[in-house]
Phi, psi and omega in degrees: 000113140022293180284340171277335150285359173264332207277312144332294207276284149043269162295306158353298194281327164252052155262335194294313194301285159014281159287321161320293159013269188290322173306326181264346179288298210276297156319341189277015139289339155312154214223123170212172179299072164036266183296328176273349180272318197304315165319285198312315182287319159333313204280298196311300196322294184325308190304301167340287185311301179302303209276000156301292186321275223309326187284349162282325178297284175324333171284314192265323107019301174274293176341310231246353187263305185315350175298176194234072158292109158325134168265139171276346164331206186261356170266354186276021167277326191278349193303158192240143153251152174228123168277125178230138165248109163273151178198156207270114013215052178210161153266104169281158193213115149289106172156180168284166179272163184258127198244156199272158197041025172262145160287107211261149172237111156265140207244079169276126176216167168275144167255343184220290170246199160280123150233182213237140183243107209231118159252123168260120206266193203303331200278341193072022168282082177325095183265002150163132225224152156191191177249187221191104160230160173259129183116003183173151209237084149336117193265140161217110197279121178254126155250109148297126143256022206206139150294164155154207204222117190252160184223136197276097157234191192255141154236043189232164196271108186266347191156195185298302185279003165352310183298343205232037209228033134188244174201171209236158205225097193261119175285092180281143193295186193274000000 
């Protein structure tokens, strides 16, 4: 899983930042030239510099394939739309009902503020999100792959009753 190799590289970088630390803690007693630590921070720097770009490059590449770019194929003709609105402190949901492996686009907007639009499946696994502003309507594209009772909640702080903000979505088999 993805969070789990972010969570690995993660650690991995501050243990490293970590020992740089402890490298400069420990050397910073040391008595050196000027001009020669200053070459030596140049070099080093350069070394630095190259090895971002690259590890940026290599991040944003692997990322950028893992996105959930609508497809234009023959299923965005079939797709169910479902209209969802937030408004403090419920959601409406607008549409047909939903069968698992068909593909839904849901069309999230706001009636007041921002709220944050979190689907969960029966496990209470956050299977995809997006936000609900007022004034535009954010496209978030889905395929179910489990029937069950999936639940819509908000995930931006709207207000007193925020907590209680939300509803449940039922996924019929095919």
């Amino acid at each position: 899983m993805i969070q789990d190799s972010v969570w690995l590289i993660s650690v991995i970088l501050m243990a490293a930042i970590a020992v740089v630390f402890l490298w400069v803690a420990a050397s910073a007693g040391q008595e050196a030239d000027a001009e020669a630590v200053q070459r030596q921070a140049y070099r080093v720097r350069a070394g630095w510099f190259w090895l971002l770009v690259a590890v940026i490059a290599i991040a944003t590449v692997t990322t950028l394939r893992a996105l959930p770019y609508p497809d234009r194929g023959p299923q965005a003709a079939s797709r169910v739309i479902v209209r969802a609105t937030g408004a403090q402190w419920a959601w409406t949901i607008e549409g047909p009902d939903l069968v698992v492996g068909k593909p839904v686009e849901f069309q999230v907007t706001s009636a007041d503020v921002n709220h944050g639009f979190g689907i969960y499946n029966p496990a209470m696994e956050m299977v995809a999100q997006t936000q609900a502003m007022p004034g535009y309507v954010n496209r978030l594209q889905y395929t179910f792959t489990t029937p069950g009772t999936y639940r819509i909640l908000c995930l931006e702080y709207c207000g007193l009753v925020h907590h209680q903000m939300i509803t449940d979505l039922v996924v019929k088999p095919n």
